[in-house]
Every structure is written in C-alpha cells, then in structure tokens.
ROKOL-325533 format. One record per residue: residue number from 1; chain; x, y, z of N, C-alpha, C in turn. Coordinates in pm, 1 decimal. Example, Ala and Ser with C-alpha at 12.3 -4.5 7.8 and 13.67 -1.06 7.14 Angstrom:
! residues 2
{1, 'A', {1319.0, -569.0, 780.0}, {1230.0, -450.0, 780.0}, {1320.0, -330.0, 780.0}},
{2, 'A', {1285.0, -225.0, 708.0}, {1367.0, -106.0, 714.0}, {1290.0, 3.0, 787.0}},
//
This chain:
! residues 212
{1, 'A', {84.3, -120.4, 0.0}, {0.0, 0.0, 0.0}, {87.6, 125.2, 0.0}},
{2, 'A', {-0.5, 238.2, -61.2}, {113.1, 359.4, -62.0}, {77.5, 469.0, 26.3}},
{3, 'A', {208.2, 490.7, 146.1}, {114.8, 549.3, 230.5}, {128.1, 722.0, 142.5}},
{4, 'A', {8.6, 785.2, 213.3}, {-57.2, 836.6, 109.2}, {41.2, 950.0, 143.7}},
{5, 'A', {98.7, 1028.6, 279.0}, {166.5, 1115.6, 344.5}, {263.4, 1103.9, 262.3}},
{6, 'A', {340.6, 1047.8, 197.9}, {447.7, 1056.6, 122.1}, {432.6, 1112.5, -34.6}},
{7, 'A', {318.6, 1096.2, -31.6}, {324.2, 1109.1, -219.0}, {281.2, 1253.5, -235.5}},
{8, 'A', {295.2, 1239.7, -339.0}, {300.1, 1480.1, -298.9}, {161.5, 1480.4, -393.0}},
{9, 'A', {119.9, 1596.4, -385.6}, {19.9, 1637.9, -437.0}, {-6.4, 1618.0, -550.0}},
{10, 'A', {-110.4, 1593.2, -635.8}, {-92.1, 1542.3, -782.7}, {-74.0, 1410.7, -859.9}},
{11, 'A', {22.4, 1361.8, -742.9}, {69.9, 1192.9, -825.0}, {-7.0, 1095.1, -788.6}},
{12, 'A', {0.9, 997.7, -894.5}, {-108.1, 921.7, -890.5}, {-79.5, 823.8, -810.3}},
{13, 'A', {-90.1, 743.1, -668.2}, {-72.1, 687.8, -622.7}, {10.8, 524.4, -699.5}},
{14, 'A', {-75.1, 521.2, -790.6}, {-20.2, 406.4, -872.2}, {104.0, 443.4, -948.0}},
{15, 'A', {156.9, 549.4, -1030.2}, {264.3, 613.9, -1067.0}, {353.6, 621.6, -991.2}},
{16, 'A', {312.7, 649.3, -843.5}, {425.8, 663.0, -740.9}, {480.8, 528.1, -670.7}},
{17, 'A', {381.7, 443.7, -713.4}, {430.3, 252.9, -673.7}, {495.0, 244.8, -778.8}},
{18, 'A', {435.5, 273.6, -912.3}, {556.9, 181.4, -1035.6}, {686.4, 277.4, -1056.5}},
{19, 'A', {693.7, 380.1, -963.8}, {823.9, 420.5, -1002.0}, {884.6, 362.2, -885.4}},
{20, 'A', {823.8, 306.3, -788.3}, {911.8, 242.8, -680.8}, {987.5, 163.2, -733.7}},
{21, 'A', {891.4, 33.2, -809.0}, {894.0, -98.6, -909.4}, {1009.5, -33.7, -1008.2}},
{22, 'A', {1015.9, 30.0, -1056.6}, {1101.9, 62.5, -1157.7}, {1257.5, 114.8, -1066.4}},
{23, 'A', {1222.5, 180.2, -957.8}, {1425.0, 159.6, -909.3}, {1378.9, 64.4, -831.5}},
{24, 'A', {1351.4, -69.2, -806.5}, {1394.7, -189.7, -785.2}, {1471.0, -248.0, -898.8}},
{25, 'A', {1376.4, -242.1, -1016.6}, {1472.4, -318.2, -1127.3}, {1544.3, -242.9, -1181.2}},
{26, 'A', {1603.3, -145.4, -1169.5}, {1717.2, -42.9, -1228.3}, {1802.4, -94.0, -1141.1}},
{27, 'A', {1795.0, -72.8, -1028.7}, {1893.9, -128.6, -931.7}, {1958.3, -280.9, -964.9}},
{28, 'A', {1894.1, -353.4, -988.1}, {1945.7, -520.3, -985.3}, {1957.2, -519.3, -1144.9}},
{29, 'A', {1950.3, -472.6, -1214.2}, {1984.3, -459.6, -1380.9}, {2108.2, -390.0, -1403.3}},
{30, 'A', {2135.1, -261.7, -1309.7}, {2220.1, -206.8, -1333.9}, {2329.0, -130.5, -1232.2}},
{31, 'A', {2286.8, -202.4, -1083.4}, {2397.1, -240.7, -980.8}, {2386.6, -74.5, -938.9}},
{32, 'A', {2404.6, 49.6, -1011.1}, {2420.3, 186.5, -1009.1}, {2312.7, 267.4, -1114.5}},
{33, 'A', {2252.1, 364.1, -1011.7}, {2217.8, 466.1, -1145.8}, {2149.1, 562.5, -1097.9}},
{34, 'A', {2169.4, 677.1, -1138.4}, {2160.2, 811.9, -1140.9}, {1988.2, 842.8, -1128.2}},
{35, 'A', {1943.9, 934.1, -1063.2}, {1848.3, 952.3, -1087.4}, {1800.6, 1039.5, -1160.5}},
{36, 'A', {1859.2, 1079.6, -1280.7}, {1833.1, 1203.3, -1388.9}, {1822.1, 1041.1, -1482.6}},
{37, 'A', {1863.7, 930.5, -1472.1}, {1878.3, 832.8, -1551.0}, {1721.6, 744.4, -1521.1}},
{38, 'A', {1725.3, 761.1, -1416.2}, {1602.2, 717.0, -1373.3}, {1485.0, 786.1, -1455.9}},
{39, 'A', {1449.6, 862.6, -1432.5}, {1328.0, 1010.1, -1453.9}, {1302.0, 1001.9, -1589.6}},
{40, 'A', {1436.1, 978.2, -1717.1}, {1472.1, 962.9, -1827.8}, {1435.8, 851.5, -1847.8}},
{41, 'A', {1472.1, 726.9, -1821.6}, {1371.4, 587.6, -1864.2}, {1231.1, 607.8, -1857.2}},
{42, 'A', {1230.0, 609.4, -1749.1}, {1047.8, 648.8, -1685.4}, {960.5, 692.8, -1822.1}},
{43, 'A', {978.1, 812.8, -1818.9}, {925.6, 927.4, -1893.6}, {940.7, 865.3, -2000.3}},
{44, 'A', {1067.2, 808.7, -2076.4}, {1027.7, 761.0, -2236.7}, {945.6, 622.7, -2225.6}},
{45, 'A', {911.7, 534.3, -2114.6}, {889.6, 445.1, -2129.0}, {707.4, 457.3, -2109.4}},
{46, 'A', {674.9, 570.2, -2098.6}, {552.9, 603.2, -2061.0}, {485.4, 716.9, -2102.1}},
{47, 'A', {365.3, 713.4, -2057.5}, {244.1, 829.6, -2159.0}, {284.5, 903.9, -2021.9}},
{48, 'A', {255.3, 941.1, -1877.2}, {268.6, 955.4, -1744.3}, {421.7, 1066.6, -1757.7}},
{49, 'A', {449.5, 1143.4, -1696.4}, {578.9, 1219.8, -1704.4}, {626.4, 1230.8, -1545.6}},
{50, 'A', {716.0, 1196.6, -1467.0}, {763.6, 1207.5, -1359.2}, {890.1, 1349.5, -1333.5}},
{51, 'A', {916.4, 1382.5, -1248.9}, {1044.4, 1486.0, -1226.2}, {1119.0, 1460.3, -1089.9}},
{52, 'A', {1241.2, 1505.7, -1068.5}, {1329.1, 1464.7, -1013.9}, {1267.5, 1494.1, -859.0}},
{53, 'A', {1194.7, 1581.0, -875.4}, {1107.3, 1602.3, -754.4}, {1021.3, 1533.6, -689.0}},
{54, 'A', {971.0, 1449.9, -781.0}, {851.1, 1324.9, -816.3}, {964.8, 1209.6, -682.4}},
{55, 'A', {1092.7, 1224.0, -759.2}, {1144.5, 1111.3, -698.9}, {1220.0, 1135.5, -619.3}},
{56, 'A', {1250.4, 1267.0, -563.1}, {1290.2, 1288.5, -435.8}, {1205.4, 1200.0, -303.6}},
{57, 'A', {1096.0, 1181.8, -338.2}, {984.6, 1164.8, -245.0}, {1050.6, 1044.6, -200.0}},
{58, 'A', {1008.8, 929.6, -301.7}, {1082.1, 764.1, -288.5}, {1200.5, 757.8, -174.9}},
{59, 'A', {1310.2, 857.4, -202.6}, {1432.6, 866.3, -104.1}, {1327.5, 904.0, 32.1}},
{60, 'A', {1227.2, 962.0, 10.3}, {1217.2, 959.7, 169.4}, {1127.1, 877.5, 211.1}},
{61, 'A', {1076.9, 767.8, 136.4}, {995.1, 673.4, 195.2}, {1057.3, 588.4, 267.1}},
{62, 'A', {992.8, 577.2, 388.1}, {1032.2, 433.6, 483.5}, {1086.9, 271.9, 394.8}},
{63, 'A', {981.4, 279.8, 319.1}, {1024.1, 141.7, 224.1}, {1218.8, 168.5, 202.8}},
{64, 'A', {1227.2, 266.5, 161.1}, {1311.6, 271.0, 81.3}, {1438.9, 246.5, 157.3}},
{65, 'A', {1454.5, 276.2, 319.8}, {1517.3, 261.5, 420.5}, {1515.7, 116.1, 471.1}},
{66, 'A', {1434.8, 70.0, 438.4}, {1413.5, -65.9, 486.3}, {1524.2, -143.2, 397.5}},
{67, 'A', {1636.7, -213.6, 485.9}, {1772.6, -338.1, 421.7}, {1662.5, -414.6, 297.4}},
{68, 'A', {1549.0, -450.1, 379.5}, {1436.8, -574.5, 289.6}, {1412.1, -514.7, 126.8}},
{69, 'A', {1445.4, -385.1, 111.8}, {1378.1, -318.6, -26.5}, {1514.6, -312.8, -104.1}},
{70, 'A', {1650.0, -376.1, -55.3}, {1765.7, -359.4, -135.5}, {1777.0, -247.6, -202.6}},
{71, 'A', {1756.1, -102.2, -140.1}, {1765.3, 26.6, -215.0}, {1864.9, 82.3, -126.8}},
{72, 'A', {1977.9, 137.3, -209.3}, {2078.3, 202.6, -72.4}, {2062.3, 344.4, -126.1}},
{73, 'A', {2129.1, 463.3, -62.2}, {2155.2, 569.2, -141.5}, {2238.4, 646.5, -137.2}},
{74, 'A', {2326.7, 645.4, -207.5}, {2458.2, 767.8, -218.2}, {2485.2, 852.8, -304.1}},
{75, 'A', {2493.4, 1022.4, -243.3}, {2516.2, 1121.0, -353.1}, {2343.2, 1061.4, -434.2}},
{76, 'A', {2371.4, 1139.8, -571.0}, {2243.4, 1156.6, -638.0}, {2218.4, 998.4, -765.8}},
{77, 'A', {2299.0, 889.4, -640.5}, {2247.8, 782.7, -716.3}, {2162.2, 645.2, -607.0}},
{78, 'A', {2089.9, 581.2, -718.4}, {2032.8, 453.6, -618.4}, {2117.4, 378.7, -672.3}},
{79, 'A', {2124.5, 232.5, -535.1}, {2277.5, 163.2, -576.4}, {2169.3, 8.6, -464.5}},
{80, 'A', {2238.8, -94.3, -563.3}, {2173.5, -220.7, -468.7}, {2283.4, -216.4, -358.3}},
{81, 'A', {2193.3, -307.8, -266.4}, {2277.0, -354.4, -132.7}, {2377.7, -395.8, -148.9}},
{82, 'A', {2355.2, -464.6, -257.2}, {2529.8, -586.9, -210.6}, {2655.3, -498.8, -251.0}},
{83, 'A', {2595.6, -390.8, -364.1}, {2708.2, -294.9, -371.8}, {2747.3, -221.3, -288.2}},
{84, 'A', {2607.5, -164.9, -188.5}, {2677.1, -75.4, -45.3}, {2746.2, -175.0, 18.1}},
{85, 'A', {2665.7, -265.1, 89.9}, {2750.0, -373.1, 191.1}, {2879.4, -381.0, 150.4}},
{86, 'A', {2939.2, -434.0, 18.9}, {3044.0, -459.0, -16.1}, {3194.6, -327.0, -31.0}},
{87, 'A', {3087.4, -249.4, -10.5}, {3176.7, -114.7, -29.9}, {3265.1, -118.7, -168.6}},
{88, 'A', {3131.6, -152.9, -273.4}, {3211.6, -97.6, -432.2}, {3170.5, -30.2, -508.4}},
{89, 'A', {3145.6, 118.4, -436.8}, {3049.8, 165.5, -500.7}, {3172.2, 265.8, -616.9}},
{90, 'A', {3271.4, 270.2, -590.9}, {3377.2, 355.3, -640.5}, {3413.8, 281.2, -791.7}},
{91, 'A', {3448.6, 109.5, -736.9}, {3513.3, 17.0, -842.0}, {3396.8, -3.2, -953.0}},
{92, 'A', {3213.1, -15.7, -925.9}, {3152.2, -63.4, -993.2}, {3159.2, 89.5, -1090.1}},
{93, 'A', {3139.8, 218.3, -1013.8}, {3157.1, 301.6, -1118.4}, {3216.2, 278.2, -1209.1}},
{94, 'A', {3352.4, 301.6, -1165.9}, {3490.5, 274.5, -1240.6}, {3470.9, 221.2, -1414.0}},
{95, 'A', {3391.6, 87.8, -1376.0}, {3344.1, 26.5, -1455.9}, {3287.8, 19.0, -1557.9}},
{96, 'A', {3198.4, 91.4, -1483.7}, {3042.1, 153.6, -1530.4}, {3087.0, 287.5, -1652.5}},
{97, 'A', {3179.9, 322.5, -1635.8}, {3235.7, 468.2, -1681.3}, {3148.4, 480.8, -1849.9}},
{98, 'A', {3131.7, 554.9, -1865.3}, {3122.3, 579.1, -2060.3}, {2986.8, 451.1, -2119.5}},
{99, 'A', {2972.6, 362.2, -2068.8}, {2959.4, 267.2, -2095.8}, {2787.9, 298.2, -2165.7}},
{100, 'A', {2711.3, 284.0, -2243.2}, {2584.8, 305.5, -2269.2}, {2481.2, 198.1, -2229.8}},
{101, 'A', {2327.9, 228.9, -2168.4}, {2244.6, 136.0, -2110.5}, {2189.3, 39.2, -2148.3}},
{102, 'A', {2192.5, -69.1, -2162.7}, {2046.9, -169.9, -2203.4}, {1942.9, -126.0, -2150.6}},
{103, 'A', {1843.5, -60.4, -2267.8}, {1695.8, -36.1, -2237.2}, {1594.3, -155.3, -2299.5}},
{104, 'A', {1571.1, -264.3, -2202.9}, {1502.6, -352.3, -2234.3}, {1348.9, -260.7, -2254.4}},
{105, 'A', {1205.7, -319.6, -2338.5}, {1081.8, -237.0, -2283.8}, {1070.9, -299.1, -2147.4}},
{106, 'A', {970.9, -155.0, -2156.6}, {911.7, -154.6, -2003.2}, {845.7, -288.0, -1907.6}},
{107, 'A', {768.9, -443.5, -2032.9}, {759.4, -550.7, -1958.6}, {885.1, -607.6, -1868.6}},
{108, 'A', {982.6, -611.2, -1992.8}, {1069.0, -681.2, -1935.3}, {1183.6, -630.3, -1863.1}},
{109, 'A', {1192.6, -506.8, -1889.7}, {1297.5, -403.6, -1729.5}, {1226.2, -444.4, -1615.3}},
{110, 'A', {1066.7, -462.8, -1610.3}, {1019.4, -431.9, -1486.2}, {967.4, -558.5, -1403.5}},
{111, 'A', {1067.1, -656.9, -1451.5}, {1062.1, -797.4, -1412.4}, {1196.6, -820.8, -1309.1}},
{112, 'A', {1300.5, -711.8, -1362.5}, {1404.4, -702.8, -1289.3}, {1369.6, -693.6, -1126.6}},
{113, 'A', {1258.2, -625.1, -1090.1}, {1226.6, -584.7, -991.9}, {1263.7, -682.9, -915.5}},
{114, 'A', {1217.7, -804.1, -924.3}, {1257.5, -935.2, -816.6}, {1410.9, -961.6, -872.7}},
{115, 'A', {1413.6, -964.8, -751.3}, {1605.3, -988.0, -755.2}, {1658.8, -1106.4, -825.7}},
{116, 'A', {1541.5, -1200.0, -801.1}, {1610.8, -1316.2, -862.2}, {1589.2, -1375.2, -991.0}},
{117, 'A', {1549.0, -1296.7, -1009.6}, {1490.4, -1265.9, -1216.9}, {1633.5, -1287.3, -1309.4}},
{118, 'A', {1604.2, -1315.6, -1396.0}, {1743.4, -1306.3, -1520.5}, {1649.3, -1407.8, -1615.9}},
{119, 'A', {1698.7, -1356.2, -1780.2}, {1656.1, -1394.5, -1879.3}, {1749.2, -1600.2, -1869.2}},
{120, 'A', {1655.1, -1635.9, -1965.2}, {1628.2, -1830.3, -1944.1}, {1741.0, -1867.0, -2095.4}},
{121, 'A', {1834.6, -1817.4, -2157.7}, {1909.5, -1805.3, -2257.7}, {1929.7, -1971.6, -2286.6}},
{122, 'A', {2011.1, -1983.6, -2389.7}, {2054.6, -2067.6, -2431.7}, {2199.1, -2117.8, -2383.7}},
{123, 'A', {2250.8, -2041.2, -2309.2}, {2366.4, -2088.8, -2203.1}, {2297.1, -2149.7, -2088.1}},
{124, 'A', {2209.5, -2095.2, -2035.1}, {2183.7, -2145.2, -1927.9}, {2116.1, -2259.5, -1906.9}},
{125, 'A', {2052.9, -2315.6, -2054.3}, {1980.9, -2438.0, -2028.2}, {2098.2, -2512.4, -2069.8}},
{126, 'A', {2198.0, -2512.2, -2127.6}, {2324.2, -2610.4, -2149.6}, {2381.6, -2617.4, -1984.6}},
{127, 'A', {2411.7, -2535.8, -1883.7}, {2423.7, -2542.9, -1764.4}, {2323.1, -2651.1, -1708.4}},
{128, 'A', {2200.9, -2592.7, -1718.3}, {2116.1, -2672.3, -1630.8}, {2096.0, -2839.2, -1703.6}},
{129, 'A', {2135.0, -2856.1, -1875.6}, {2106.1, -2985.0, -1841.2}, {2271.0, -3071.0, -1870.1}},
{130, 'A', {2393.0, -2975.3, -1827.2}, {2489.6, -3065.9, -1753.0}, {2476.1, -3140.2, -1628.5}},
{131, 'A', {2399.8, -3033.4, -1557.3}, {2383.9, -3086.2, -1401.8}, {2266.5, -3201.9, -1391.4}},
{132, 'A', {2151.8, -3129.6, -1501.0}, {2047.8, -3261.9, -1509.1}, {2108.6, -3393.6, -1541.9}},
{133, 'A', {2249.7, -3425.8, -1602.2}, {2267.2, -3501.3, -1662.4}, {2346.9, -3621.5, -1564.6}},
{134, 'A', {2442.0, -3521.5, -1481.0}, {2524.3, -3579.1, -1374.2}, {2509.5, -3578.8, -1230.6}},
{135, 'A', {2393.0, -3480.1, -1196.5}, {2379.2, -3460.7, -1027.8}, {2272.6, -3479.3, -985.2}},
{136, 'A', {2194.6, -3551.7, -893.1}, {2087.9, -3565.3, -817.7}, {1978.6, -3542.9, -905.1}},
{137, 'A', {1865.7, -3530.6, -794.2}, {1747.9, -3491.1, -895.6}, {1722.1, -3373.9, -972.1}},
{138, 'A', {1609.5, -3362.5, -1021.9}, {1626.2, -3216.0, -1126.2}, {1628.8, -3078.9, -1054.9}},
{139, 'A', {1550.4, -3091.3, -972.3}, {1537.0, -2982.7, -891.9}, {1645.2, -2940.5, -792.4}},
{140, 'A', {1719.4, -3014.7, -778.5}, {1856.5, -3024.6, -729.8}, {1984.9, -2947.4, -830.9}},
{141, 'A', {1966.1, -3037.2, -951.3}, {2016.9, -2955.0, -1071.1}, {1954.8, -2785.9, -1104.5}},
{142, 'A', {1873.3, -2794.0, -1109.2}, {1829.3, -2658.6, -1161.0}, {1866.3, -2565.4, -1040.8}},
{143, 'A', {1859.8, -2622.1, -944.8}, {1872.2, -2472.4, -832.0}, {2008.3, -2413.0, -836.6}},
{144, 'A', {2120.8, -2569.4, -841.4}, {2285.1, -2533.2, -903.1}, {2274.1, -2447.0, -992.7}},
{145, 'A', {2197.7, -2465.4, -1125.1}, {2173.2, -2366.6, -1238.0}, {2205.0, -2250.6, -1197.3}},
{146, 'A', {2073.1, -2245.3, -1146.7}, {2001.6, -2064.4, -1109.5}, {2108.2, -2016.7, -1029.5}},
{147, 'A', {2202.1, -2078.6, -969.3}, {2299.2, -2043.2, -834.7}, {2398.5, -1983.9, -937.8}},
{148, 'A', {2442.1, -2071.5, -1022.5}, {2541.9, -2039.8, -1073.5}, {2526.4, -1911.1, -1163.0}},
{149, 'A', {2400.9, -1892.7, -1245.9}, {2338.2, -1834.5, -1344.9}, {2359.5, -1647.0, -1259.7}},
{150, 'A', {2319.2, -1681.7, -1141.9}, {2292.4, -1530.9, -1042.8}, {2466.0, -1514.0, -985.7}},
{151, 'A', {2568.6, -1581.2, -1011.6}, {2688.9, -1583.1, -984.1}, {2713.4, -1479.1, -1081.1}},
{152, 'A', {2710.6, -1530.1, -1207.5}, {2783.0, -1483.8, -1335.4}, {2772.0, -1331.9, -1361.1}},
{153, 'A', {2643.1, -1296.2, -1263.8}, {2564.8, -1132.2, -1255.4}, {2721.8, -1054.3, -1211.2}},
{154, 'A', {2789.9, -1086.0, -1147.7}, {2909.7, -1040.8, -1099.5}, {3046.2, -1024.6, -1197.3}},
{155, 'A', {3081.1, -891.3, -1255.6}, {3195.1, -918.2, -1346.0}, {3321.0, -988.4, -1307.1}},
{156, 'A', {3365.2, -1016.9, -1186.5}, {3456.4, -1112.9, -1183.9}, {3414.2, -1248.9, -1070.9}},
{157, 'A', {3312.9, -1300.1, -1164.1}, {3214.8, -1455.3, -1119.3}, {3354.2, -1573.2, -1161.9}},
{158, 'A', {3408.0, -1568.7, -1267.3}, {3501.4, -1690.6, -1348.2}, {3577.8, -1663.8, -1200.5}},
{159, 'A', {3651.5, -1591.5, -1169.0}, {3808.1, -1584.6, -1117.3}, {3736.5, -1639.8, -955.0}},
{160, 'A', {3626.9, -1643.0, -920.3}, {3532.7, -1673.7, -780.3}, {3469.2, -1822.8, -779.4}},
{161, 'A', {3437.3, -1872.4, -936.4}, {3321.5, -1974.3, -937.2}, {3367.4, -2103.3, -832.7}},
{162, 'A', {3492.8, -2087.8, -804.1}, {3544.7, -2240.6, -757.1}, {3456.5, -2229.1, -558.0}},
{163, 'A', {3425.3, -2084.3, -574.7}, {3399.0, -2058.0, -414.0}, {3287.3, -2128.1, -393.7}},
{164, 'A', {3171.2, -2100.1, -500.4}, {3059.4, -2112.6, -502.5}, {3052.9, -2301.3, -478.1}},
{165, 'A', {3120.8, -2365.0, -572.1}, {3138.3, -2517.6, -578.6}, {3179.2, -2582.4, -471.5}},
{166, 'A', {3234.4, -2492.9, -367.2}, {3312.0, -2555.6, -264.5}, {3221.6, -2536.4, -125.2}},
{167, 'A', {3104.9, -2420.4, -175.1}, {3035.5, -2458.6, -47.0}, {2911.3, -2499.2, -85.5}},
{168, 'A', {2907.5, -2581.4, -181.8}, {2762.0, -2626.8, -237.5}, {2835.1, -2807.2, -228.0}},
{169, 'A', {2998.6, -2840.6, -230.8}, {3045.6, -2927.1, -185.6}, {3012.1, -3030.7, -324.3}},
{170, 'A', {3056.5, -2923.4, -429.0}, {3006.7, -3029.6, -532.4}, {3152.2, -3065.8, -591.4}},
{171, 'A', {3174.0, -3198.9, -625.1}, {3288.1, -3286.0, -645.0}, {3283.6, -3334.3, -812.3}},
{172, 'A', {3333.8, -3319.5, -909.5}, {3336.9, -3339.4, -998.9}, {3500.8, -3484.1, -1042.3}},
{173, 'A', {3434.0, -3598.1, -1054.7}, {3584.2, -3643.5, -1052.9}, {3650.5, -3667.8, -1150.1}},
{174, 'A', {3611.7, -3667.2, -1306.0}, {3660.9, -3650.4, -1449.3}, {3720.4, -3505.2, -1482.2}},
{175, 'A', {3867.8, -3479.8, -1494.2}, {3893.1, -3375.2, -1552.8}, {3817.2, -3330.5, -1721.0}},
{176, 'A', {3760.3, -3378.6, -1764.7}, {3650.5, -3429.7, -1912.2}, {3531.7, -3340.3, -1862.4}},
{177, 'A', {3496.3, -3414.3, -1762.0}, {3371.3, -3302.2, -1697.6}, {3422.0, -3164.2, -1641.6}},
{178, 'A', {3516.6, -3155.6, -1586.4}, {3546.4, -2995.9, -1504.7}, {3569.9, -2949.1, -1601.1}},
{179, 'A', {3643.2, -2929.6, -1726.7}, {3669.1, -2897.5, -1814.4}, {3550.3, -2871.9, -1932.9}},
{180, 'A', {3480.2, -2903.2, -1926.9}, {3329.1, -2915.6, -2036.5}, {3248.3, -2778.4, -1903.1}},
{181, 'A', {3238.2, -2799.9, -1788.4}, {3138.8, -2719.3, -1698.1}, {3181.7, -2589.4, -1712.4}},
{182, 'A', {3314.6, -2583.0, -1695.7}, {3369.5, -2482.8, -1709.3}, {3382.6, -2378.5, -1833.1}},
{183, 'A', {3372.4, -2448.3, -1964.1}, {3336.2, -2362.7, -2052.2}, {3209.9, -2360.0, -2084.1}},
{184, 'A', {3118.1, -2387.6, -2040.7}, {2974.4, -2374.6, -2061.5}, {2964.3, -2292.8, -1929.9}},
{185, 'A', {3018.5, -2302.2, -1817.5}, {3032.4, -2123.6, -1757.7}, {3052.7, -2033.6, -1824.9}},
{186, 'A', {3183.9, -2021.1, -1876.3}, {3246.2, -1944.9, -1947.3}, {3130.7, -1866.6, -2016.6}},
{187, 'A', {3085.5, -1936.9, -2084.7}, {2980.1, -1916.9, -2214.3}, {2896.6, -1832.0, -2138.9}},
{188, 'A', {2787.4, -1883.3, -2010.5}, {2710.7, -1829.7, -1963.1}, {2728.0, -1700.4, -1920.5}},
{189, 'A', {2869.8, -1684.6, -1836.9}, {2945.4, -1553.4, -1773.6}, {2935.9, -1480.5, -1885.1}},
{190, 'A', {2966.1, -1521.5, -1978.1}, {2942.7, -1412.6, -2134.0}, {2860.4, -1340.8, -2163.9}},
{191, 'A', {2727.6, -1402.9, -2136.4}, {2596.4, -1374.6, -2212.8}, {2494.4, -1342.6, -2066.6}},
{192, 'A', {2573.1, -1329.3, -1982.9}, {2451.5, -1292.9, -1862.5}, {2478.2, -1125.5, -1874.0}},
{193, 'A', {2376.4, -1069.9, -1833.3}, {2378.9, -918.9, -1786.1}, {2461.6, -854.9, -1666.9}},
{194, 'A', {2542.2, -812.0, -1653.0}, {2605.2, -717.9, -1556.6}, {2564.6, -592.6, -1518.9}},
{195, 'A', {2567.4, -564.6, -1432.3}, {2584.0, -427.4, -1362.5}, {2719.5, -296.7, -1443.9}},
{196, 'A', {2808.6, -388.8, -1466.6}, {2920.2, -334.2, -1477.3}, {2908.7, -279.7, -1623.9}},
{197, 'A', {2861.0, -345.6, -1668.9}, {2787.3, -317.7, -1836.6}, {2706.1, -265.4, -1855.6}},
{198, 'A', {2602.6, -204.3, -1749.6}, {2522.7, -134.2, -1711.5}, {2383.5, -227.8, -1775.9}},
{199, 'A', {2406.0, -322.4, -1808.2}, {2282.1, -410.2, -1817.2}, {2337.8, -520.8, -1931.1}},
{200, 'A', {2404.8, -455.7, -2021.9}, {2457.3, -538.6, -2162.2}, {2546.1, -660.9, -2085.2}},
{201, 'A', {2549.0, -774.5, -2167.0}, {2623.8, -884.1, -2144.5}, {2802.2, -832.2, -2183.8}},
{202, 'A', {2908.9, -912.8, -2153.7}, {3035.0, -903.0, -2186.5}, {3034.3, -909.8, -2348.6}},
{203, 'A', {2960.5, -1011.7, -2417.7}, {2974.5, -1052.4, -2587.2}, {2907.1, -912.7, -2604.6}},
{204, 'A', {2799.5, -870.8, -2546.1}, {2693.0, -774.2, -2609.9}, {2820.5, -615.8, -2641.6}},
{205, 'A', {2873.2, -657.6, -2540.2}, {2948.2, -510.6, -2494.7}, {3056.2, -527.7, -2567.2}},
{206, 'A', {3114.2, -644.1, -2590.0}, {3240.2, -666.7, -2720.2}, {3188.0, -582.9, -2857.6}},
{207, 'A', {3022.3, -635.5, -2855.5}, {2996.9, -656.0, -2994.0}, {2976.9, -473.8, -3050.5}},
{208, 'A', {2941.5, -407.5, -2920.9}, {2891.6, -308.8, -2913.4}, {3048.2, -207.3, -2968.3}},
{209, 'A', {3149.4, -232.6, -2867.5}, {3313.0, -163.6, -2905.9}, {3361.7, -134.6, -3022.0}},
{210, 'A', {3333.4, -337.6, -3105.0}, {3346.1, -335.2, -3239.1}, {3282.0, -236.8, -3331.6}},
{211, 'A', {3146.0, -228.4, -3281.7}, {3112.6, -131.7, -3404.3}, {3152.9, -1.3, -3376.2}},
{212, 'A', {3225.3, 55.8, -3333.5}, {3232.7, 181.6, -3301.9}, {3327.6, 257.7, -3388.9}},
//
C-alpha cells in the first residue's frame, strides 16, 4: 500500500508505486544509477511524465530505508545492497564509466524488480542440463543452475566460481567433466547481464566496441 503522506500532491498513487517498481529493477539490472537516468527511462517508457522532484519523495519513503527493499543511497544515485555492503560503489563506477544502457521495454525491465529474475538463454539451459545429466534430482540440478546463473551477474564470477562449488560441496571427478562445466560457464558468464555493463552482457558489450 502507498502510504498516502508521502506522495506529494498530484501523483497518482499508482505512478508513485511503479516508479518504486522501476528503481527496484534499475537497481538489480544495473547495480548503479543516477536519478536524472532514472526520470529519463520512466518518462520515455511512458504516456505519465515524472520529475526529479517526483522522486525525491521515494528517497524519503520508509520502504526505501528498509535493508528488505535492497535500495541504498549515495550522492544523487540509487545503488543495490550488495554494492553498499560490499563497499564498491567507487570500483563498480569505475566500470560503469562511458559505458551506454540496455533499455530492455518496459515488460521486461520491470521484471528485474525481483532480484532473482534473469533472462532463461541458451547458455543457461546447457548449464542446467549438464547438471540434469550428472547430479541428483532435477530440482537439485536446476537450483545449481540458477545459483550459478545469479553468480555470473558479478563481473569477476570466473576468477570466484570455484567458491561457489566448494560450499555447495560439489565434487566433480573426471577432468573431461570440469573442463566441459567450465566452458559452458564461461559461455554463460558471457551472455549474462552485468551491472558493470550497465545491463549489456560481456559478448553484447564486445559486440557493441566493435562497431564503433
């Protein structure tokens, strides 16, 4: 519910929830982002027009303070948790520098909202049916998937993945197999979305350099 004391005069109560919905999934799509960047999606993605004033408000909603809403805030940007907690908010810039946005439409940006969302690609079902092929039951396999799949969200997931394997205690005993998993990571780490890319995959963002 939206409490009503927060929303300023004029806005439509429902406008002022989906712009909540919308820096949830800006946030987990794109780890960092500005709120002149914000206001700017919004507005093209809609008949409805918002202003920076509109979204001053959000910064002062209780939700937004709440750890549970993964919204942090520094200077004139919203930034997910794991980037405050982690204290990278300097390095993900860094990153982030020059770099231009993936503007998915508005269905599918605003799916980002749940954290544990990411597109179902064609890497990732080669992941999920290695594991279908060699580990426990399916549902066992697939959750490895999705584990690994929400790893790769991280630009340096490859140089980490062995962490993830070691407390999930998974044992691979064919160098044939570690070697096959591992580049069908590879693959996946490629083609997943980053933060650091500001939403674009690593291939997307190769492909993007090239043409320049």
């Amino acid at each position: 519910m939206v409490n009503e004391n927060k929303t300023a005069p004029g806005i439509d109560p429902k406008i002022y929830d989906e712009t909540y919905t919308y820096i949830h999934a800006m946030i987990n799509l794109y780890g960092i982002i500005h709120r002149e960047k914000v206001v700017e999606i919004i507005n093209m993605q809609n008949d409805y027009q918002i202003s920076l004033d509109d979204l001053r408000l959000i910064e002062e909603d209780e939700r937004t303070r709440n750890i549970e809403t993964y919204i942090g805030i520094k200077d004139e940007y919203f930034v997910s948790a794991s980037i405050m907690v982690l204290e990278k908010f300097d390095e993900v810039m860094k990153q982030k520098a020059d770099k231009p946005y993936y503007n998915p439409e508005k269905e599918e940006l605003l799916k980002y909202a749940d954290i544990t969302y990411f597109e179902v690609n064609e890497q990732f079902e080669a992941v999920r049916q290695f594991f279908r092929k060699r580990f426990w039951r399916k549902s066992k396999a697939d959750e490895l998937a999705r584990e690994v799949k929400l790893y790769c969200k991280s630009a340096d997931s490859l140089a980490n993945i062995g962490y993830l394997f070691e407390n999930r205690d998974l044992k691979i005993k064919h160098e044939k197999d570690v070697n096959e998993l591992m580049g069908l990571i590879m693959e996946l780490a490629n083609n997943t979305r980053v933060p650091e890319n500001n939403g674009f995959t690593p291939n997307e963002m190769e492909e993007l350099r090239g043409n320049k």
